[in-house]
KEMI-990460 format. One record per residue: residue number from 1; residue in three letters; chain; x, y, z of N, C-alpha, C, CB in turn. Coordinates in nm, 2 decimals. Glycine has a CB too. Layout:
N
NUM, ALA, A, X, Y, Z, X, Y, Z, X, Y, Z, X, Y, Z
...
//
This chain:
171
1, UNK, A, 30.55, 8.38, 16.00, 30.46, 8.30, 15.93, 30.32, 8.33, 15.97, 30.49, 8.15, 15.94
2, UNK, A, 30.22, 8.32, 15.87, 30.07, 8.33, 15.93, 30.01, 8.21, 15.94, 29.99, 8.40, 15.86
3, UNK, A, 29.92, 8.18, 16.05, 29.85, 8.07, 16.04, 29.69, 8.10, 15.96, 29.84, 8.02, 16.18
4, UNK, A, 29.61, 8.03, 15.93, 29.51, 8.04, 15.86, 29.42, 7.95, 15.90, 29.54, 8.03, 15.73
5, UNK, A, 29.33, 7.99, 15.99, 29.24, 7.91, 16.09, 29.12, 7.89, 16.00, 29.20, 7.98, 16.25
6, UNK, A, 29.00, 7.77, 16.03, 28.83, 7.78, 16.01, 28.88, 7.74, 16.15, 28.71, 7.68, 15.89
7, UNK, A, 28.72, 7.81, 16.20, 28.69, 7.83, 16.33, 28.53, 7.77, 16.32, 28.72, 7.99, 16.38
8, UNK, A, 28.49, 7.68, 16.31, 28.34, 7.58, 16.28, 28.29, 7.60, 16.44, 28.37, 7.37, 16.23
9, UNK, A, 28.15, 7.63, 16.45, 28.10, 7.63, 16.58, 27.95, 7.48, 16.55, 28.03, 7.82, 16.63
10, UNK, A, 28.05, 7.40, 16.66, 28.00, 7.31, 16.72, 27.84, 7.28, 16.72, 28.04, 7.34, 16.83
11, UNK, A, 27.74, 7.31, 16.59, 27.61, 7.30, 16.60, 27.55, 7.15, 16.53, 27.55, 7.44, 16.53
12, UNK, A, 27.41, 7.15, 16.59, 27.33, 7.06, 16.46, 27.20, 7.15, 16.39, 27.25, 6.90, 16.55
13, UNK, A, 27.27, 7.28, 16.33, 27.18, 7.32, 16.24, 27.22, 7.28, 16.07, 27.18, 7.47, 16.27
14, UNK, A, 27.14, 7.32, 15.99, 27.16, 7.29, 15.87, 27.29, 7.40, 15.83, 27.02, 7.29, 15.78
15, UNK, A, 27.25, 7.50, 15.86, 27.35, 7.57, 15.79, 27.48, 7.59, 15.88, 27.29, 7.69, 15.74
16, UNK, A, 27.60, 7.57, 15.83, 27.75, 7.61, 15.87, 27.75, 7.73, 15.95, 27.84, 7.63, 15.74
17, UNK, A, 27.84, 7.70, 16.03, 27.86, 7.86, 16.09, 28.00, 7.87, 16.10, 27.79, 7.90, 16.25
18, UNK, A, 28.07, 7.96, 16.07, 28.25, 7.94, 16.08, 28.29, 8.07, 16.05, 28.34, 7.83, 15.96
19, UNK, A, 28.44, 8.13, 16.05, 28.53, 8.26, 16.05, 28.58, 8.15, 15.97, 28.60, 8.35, 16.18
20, UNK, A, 28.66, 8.22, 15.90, 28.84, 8.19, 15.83, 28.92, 8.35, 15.89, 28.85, 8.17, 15.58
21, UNK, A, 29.06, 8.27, 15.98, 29.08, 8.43, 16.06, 29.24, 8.42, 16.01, 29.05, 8.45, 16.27
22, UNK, A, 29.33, 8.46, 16.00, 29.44, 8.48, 15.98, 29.51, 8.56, 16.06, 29.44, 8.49, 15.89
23, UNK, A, 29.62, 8.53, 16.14, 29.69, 8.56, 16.27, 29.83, 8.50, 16.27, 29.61, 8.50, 16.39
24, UNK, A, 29.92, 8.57, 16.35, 30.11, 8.53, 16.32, 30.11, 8.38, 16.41, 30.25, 8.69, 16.42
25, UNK, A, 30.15, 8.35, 16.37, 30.21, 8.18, 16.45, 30.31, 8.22, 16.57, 30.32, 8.05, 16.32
26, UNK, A, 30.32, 8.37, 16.56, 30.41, 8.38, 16.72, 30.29, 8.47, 16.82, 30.60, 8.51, 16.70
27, UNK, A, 30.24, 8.46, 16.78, 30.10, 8.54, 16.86, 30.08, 8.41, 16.98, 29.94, 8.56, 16.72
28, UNK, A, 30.00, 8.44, 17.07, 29.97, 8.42, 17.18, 29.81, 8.33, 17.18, 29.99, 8.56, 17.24
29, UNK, A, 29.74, 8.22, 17.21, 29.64, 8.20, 17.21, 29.56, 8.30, 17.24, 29.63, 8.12, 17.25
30, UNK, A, 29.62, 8.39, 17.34, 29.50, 8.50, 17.42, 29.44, 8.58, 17.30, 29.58, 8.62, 17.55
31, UNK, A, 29.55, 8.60, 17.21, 29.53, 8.72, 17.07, 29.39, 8.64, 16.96, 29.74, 8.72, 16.95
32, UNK, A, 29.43, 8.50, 16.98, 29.36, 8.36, 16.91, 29.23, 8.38, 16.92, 29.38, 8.21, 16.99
33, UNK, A, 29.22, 8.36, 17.07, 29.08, 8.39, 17.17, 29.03, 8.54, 17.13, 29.11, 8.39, 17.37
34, UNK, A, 29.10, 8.66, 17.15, 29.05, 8.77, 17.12, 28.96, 8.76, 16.95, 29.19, 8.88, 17.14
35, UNK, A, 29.06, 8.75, 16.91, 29.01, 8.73, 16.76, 28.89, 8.63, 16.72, 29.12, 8.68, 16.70
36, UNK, A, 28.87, 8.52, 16.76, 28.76, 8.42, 16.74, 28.57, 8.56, 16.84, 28.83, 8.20, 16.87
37, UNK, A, 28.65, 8.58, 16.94, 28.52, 8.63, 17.02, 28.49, 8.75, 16.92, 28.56, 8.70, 17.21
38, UNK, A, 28.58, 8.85, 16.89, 28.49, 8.95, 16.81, 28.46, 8.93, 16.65, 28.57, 9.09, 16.81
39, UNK, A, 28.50, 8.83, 16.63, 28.46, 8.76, 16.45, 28.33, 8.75, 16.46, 28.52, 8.59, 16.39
40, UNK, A, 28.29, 8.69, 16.65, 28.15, 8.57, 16.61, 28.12, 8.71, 16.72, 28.14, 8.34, 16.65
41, UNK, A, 28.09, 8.77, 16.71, 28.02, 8.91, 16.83, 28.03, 8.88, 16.91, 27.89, 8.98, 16.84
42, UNK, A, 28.12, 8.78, 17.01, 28.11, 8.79, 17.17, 28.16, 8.91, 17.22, 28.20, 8.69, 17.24
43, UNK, A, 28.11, 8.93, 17.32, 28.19, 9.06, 17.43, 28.36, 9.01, 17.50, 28.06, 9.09, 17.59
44, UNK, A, 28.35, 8.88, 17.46, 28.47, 8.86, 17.56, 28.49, 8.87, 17.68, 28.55, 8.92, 17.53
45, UNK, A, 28.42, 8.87, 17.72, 28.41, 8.90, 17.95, 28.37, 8.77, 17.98, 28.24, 9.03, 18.06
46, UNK, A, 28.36, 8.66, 17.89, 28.36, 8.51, 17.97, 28.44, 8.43, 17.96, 28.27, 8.44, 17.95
47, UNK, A, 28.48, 8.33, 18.06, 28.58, 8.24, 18.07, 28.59, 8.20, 17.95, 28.58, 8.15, 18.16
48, UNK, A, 28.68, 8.11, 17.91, 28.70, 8.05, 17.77, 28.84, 7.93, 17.80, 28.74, 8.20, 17.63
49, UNK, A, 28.90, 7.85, 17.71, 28.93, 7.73, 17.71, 28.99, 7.72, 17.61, 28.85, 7.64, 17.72
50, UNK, A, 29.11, 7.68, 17.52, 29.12, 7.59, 17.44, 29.22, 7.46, 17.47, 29.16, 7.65, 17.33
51, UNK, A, 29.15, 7.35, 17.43, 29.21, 7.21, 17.44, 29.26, 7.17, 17.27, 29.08, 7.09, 17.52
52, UNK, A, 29.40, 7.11, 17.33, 29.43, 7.03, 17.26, 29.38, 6.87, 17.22, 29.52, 7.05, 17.30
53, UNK, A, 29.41, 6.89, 17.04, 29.25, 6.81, 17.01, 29.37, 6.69, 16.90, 29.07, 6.95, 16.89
54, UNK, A, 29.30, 6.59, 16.90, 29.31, 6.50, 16.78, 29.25, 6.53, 16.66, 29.26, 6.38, 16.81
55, UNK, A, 29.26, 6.42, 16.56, 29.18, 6.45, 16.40, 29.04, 6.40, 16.45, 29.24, 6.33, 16.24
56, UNK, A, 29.03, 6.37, 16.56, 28.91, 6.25, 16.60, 28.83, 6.35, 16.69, 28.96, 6.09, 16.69
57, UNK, A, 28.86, 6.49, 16.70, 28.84, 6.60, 16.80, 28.80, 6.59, 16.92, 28.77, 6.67, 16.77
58, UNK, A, 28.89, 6.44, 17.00, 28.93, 6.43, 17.09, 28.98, 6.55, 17.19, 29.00, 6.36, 17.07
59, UNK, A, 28.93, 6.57, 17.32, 28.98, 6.70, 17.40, 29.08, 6.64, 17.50, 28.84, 6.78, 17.49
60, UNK, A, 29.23, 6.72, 17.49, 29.29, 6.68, 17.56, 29.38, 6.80, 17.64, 29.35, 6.58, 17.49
61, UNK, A, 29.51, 6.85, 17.64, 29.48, 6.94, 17.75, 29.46, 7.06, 17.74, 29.57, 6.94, 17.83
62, UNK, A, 29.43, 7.12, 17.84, 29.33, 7.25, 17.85, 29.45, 7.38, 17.88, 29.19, 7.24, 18.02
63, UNK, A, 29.44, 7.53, 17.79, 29.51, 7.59, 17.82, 29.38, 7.70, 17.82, 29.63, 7.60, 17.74
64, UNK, A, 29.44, 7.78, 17.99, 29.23, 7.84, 18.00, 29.30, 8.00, 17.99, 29.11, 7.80, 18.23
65, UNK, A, 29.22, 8.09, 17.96, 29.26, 8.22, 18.00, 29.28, 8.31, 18.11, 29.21, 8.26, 17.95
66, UNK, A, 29.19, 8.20, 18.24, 29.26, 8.26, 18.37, 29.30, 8.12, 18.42, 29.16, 8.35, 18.49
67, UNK, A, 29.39, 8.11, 18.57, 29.45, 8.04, 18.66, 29.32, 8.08, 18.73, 29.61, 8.06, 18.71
68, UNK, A, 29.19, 7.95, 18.74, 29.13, 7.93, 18.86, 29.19, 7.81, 18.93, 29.00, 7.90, 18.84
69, UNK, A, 29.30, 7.77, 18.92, 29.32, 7.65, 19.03, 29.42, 7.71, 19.16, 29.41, 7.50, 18.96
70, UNK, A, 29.40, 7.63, 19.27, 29.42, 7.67, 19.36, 29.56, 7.57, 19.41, 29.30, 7.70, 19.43
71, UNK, A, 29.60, 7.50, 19.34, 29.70, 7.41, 19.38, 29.85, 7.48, 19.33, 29.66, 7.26, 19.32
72, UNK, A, 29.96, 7.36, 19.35, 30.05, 7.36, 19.32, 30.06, 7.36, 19.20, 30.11, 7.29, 19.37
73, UNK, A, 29.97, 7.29, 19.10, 30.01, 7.31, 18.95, 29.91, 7.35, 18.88, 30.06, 7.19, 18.87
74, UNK, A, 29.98, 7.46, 18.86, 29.87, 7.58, 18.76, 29.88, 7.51, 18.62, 29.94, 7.79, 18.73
75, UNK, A, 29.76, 7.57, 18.55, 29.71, 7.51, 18.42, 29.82, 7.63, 18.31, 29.50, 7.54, 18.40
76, UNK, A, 29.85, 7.60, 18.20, 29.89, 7.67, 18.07, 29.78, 7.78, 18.08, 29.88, 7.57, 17.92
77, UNK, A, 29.88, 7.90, 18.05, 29.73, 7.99, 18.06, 29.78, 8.05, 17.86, 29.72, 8.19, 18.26
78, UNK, A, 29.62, 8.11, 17.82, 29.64, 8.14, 17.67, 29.76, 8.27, 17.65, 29.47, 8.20, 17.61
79, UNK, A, 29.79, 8.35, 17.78, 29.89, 8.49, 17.72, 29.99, 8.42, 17.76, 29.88, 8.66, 17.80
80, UNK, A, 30.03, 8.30, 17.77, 30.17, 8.28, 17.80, 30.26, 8.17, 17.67, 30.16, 8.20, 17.97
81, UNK, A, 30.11, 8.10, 17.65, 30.13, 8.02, 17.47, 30.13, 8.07, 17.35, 30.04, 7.92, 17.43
82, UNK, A, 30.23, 8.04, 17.31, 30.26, 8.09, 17.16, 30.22, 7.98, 17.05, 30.43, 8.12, 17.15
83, UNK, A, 30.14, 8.06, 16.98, 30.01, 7.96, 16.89, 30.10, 7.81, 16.84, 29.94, 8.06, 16.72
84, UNK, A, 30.25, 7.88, 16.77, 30.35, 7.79, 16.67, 30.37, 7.65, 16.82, 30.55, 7.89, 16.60
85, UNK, A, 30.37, 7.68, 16.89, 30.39, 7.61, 17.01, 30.34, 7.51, 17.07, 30.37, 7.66, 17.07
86, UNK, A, 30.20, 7.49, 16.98, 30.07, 7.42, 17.04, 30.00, 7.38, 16.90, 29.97, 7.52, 17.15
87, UNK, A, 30.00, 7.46, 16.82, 29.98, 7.40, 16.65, 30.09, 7.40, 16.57, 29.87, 7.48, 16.56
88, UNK, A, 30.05, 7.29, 16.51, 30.15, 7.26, 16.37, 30.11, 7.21, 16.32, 30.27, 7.21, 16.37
89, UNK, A, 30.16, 7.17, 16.17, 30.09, 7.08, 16.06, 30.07, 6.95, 16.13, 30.18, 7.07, 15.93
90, UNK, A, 30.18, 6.91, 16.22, 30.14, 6.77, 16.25, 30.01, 6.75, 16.38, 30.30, 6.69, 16.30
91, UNK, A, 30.01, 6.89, 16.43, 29.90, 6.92, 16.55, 29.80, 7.02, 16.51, 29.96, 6.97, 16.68
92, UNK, A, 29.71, 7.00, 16.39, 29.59, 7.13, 16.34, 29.53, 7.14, 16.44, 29.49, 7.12, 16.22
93, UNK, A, 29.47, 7.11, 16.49, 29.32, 7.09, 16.58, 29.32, 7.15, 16.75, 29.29, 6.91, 16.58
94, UNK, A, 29.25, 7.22, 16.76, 29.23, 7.31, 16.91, 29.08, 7.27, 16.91, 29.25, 7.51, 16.89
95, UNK, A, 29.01, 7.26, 17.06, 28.92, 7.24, 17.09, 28.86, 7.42, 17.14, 28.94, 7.12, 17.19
96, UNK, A, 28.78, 7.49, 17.12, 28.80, 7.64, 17.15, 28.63, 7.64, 17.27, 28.79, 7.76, 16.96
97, UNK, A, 28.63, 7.65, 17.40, 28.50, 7.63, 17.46, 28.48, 7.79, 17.50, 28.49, 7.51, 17.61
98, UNK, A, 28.39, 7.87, 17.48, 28.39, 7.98, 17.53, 28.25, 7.97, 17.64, 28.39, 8.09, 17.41
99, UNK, A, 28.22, 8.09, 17.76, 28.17, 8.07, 17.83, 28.09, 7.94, 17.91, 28.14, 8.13, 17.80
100, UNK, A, 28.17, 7.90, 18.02, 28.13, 7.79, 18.02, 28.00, 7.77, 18.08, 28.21, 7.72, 18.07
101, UNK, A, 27.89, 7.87, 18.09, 27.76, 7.84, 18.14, 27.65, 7.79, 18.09, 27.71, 7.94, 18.18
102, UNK, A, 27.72, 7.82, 17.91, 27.66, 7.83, 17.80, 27.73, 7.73, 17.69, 27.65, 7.96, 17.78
103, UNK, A, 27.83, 7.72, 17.74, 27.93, 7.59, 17.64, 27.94, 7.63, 17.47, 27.84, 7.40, 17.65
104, UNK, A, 27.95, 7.72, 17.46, 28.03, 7.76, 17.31, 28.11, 7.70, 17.25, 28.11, 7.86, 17.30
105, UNK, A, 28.09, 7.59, 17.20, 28.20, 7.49, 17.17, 28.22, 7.52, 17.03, 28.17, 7.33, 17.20
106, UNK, A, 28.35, 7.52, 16.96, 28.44, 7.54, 16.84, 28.55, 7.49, 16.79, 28.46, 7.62, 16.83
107, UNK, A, 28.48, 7.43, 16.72, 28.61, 7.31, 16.65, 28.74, 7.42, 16.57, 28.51, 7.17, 16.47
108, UNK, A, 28.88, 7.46, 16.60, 28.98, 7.51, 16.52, 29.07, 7.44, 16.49, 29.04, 7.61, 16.56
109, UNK, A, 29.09, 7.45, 16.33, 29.15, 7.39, 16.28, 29.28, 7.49, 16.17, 29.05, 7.31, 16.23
110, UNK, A, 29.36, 7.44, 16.13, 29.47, 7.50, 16.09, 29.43, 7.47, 15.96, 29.59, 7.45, 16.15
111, UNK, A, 29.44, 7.57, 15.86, 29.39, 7.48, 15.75, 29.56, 7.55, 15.60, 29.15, 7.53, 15.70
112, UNK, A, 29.60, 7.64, 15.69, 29.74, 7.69, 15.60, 29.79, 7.77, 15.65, 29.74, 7.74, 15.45
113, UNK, A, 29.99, 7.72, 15.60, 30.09, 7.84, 15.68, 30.08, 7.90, 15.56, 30.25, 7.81, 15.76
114, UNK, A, 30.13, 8.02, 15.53, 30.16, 8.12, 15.45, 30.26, 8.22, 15.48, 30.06, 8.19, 15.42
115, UNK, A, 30.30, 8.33, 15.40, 30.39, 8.40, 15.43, 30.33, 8.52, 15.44, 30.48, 8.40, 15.34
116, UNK, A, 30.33, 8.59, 15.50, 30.30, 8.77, 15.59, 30.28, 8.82, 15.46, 30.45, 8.89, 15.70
117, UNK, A, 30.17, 8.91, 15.45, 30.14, 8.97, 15.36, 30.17, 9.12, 15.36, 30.04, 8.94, 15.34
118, UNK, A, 30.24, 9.18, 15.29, 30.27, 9.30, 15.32, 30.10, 9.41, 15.31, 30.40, 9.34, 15.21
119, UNK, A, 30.16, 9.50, 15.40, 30.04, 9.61, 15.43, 29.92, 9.55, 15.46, 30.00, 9.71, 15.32
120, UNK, A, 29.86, 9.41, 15.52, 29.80, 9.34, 15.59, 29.83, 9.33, 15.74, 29.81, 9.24, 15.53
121, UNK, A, 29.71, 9.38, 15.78, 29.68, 9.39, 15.95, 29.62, 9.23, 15.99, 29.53, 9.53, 16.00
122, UNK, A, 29.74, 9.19, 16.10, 29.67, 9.10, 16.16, 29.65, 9.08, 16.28, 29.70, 9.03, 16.13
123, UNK, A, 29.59, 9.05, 16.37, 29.47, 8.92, 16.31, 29.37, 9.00, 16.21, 29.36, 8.85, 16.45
124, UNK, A, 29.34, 8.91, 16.12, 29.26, 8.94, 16.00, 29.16, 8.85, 15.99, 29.34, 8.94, 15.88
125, UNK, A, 29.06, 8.87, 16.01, 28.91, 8.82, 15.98, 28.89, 8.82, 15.81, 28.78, 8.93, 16.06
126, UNK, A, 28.91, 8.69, 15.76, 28.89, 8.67, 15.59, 28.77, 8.58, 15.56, 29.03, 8.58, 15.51
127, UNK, A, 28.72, 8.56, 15.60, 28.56, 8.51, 15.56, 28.47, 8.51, 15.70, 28.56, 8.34, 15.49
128, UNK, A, 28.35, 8.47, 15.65, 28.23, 8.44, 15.75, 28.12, 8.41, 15.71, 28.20, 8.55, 15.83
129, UNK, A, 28.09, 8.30, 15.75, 28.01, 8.23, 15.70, 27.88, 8.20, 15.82, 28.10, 8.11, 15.66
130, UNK, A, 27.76, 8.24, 15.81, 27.66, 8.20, 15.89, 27.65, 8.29, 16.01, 27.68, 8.05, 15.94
131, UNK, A, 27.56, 8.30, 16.00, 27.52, 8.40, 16.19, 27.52, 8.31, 16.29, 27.33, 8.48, 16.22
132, UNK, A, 27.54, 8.37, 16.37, 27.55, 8.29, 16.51, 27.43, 8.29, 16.59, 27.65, 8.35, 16.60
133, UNK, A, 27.36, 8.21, 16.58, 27.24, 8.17, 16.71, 27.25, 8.27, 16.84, 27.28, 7.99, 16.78
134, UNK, A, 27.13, 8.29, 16.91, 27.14, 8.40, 17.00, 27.17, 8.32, 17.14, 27.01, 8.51, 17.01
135, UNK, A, 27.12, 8.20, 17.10, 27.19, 8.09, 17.21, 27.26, 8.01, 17.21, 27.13, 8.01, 17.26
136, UNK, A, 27.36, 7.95, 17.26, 27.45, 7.83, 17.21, 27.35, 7.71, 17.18, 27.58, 7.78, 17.33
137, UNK, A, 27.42, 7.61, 17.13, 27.34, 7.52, 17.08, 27.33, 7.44, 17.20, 27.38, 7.45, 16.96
138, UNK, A, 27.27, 7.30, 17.21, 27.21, 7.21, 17.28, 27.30, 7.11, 17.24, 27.06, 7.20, 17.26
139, UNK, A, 27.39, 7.04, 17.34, 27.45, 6.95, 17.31, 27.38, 6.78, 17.34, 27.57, 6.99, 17.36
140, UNK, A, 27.34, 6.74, 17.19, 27.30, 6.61, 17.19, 27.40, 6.51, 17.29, 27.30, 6.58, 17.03
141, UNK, A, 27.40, 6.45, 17.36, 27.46, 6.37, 17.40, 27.39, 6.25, 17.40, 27.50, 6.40, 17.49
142, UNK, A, 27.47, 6.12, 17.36, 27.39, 5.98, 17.32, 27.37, 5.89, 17.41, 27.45, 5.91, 17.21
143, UNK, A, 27.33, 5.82, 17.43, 27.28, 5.73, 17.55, 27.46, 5.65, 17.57, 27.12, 5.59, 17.49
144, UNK, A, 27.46, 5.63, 17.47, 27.60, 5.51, 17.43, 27.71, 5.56, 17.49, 27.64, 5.50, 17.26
145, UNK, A, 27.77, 5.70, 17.53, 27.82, 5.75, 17.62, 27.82, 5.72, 17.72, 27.80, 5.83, 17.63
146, UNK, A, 27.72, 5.68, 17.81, 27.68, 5.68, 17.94, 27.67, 5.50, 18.01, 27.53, 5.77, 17.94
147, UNK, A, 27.72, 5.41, 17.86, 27.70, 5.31, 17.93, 27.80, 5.26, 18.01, 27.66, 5.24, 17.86
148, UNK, A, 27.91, 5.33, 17.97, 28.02, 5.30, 18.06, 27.99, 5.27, 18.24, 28.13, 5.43, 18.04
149, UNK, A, 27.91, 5.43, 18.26, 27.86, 5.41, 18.41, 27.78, 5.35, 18.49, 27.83, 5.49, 18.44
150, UNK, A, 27.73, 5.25, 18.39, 27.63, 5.15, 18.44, 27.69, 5.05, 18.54, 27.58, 5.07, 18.32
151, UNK, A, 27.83, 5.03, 18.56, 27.88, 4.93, 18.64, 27.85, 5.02, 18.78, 28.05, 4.88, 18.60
152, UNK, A, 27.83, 5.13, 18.80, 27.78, 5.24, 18.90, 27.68, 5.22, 18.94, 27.77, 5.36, 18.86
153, UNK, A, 27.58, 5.17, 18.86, 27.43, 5.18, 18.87, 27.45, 5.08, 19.07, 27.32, 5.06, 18.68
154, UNK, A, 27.39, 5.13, 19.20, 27.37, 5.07, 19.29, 27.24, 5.08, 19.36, 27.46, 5.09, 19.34
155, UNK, A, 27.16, 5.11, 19.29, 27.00, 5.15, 19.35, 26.97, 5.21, 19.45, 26.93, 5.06, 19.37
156, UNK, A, 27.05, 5.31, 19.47, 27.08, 5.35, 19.60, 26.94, 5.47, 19.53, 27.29, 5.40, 19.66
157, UNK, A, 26.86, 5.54, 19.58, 26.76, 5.64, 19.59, 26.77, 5.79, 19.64, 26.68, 5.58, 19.65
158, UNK, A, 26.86, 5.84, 19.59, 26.94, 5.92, 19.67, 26.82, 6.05, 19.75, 27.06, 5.99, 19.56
159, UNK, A, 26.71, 6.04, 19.76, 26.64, 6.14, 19.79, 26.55, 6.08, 19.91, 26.56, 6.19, 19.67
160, UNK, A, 26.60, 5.94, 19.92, 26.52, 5.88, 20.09, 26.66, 5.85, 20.13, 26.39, 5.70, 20.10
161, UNK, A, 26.66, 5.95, 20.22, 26.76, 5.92, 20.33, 26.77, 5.88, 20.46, 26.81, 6.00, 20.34
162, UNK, A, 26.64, 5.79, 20.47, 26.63, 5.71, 20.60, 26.71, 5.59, 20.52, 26.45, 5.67, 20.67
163, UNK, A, 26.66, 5.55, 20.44, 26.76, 5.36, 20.44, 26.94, 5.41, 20.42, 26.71, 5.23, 20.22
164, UNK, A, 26.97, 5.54, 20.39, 27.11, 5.53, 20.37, 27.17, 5.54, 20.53, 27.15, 5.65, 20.27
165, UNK, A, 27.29, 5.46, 20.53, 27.34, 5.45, 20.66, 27.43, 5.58, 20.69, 27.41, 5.32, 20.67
166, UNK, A, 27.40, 5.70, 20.71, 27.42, 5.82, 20.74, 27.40, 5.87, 20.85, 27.39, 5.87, 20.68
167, UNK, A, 27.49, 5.93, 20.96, 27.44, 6.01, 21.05, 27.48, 6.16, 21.06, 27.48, 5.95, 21.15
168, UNK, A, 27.35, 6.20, 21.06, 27.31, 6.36, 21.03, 27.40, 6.45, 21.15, 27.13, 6.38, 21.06
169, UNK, A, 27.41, 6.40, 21.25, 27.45, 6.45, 21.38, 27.63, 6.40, 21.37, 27.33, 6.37, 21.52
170, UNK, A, 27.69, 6.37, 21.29, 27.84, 6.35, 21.32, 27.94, 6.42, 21.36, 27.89, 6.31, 21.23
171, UNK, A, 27.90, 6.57, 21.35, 27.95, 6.70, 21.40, 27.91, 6.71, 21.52, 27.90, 6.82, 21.33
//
């Protein structure tokens, strides 16, 4: 079966930016990732992410393309998930972050299964819509977010460190 992605990048410009890409549902996120980076001209040499997402494009868990952790429980990595595995009709939605210095964020969505098309190469890049900015965008974030942490607020001044009760010499 083929899946049939829009791949929307995460902006507040007027105009849309997105791929429609088409790829096998036994394919591998890594193949996912390969495919989204050369649609939208990345080089692909930067870390990248996709999370599993709600309709509400909620980010929930993270399948990364390398194992940076250093513990007992390694993360899902993308060459080991098989796309059908992690999407389905009842689960469209992937969170897609590429480079995280720069936060490439991309909403994927599933938008049709279909049947293999004969003498069609895939992954297949079937539309494209909008150029891509030479910088990632600027992520608005709203005050209203942040009020949660206000129960934090302790007036502590973190840059006079005579009133904090700290000793420099504890070594």
């Amino acid at each position: 079966m083929i899946y049939r992605f829009r791949i929307i990048l995460d902006n507040d410009t007027e105009e849309d930016i997105f791929r429609d890409i088409e790829i096998r549902n036994t394919d591998t996120l890594e193949d996912l990732h390969n495919t989204i980076t050369q649609s939208f001209g990345f080089d692909g040499s930067e870390m990248a992410s996709f999370y599993v997402s709600d309709v509400d494009w909620n980010q929930g868990d993270e399948i990364s393309l390398f194992d940076m952790s250093e513990g007992a429980n390694g993360v899902k990595l993308m060459s080991e998930t098989i796309l059908k595995d992690v999407v389905t009709e009842e689960q469209p939605h992937l969170i897609y972050v590429y480079d995280f210095l720069s936060m490439w964020t991309f909403f994927v969505e599933l938008g049709e299964i279909v049947q293999e098309a004969p003498s069609t190469d895939y992954p297949n890049l079937m539309f494209a819509h909008g150029e891509i900015p030479t910088e990632a965008p600027e992520k608005n974030f709203e005050a209203e977010a942040f009020d949660s942490l206000k129960e934090y607020d302790d007036d502590y001044d973190v840059d006079d460190y005579e009133s904090l009760d700290f000793d420099e010499q504890w070594n």
